[in-house]
C-alpha positions in Angstrom: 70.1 94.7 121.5 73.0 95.1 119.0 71.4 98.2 117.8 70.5 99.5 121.3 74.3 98.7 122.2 75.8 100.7 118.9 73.1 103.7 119.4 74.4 103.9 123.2 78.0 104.7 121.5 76.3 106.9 119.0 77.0 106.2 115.4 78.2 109.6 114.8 80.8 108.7 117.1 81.9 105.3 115.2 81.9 106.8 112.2 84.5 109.5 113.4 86.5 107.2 115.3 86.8 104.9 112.2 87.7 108.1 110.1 90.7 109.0 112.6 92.1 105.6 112.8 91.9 105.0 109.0 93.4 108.3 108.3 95.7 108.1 110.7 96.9 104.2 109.1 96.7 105.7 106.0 99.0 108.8 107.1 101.7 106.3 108.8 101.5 103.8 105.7 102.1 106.5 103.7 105.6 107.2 105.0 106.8 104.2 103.6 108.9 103.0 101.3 108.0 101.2 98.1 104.4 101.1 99.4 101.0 101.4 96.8 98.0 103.2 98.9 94.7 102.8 97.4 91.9 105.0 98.1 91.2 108.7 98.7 93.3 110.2 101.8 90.5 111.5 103.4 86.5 110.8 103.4 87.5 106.7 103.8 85.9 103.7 104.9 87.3 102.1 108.3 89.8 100.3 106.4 93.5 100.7 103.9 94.1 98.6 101.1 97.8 98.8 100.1 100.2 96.5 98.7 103.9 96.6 99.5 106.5 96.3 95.9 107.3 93.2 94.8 105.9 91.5 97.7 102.2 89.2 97.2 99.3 90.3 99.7 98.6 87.0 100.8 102.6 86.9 101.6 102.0 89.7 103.6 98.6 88.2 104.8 100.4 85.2 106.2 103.6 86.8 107.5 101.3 89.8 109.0 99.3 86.6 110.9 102.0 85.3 112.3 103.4 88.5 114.0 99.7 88.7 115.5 98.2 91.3 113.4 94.9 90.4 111.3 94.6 91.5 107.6 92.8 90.4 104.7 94.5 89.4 101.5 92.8 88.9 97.9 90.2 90.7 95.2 88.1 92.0 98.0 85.3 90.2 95.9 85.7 92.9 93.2 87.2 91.4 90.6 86.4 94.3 88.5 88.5 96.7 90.3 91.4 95.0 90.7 91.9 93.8 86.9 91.4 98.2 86.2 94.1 98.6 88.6 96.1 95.6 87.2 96.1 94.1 90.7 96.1 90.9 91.2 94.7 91.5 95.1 95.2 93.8 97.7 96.4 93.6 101.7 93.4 95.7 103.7 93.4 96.2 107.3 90.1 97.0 108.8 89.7 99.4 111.8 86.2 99.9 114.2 85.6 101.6 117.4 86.7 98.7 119.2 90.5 99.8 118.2 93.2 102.4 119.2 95.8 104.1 117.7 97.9 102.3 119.7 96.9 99.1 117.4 97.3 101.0 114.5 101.1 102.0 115.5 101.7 97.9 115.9 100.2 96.9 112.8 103.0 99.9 110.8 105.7 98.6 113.3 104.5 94.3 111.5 104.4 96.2 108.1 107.6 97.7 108.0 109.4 94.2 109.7 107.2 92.2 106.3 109.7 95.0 104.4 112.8 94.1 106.1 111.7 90.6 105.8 111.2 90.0 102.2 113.9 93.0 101.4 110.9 95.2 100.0 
């Protein structure tokens, strides 16, 4: 039934829809200050990873809660990666065809009061 549901919305169609909002996050994070992106621009998962300077990701995590906005915060369970990148963890938000832009433009509106908050 899952399947059925998912193949009704066509998975072509997901798959864009996750392109546009992640590329769009990414486009908006990106016009930040003091900000660390990781990943290609373009040809992206449904998510961003980022981390904001001086600030900890499960600071942001936590802070990001609170306002109503759900990210994760950590190593991702790739341990691997982060010690390359000399990361301790990343902040990700995740994006599927279940949200808009308009939820992307309220999580950059949290990320930029975490900023103000902790003077990043």
């Amino acid at each position: 039934m899952a399947l059925d549901y998912l193949d009704a919305i066509g998975r072509d169609n997901i798959f864009q829809h996750d392109q546009d909002l992640a590329g769009y996050a990414y486009d908006q994070l990106a016009q930040l200050p003091r900000i660390r992106l990781f990943g290609p621009k373009i040809g992206r998962a449904g998510l961003v990873s980022f981390l904001l300077n001086d600030v900890h990701a499960h600071d942001v995590v936590t802070v990001a809660d609170q306002r109503g906005v759900a990210l994760r915060g950590g190593h991702h369970c790739n341990q691997p990666l982060m010690k390359k990148l000399g990361v301790p963890s990343t902040a990700r938000a995740s994006f599927y065809f279940y949200n808009s832009r308009e939820e992307v433009d309220r999580f950059i509106k949290v990320v930029r009061g975490i900023q103000e908050f902790f003077g990043a």
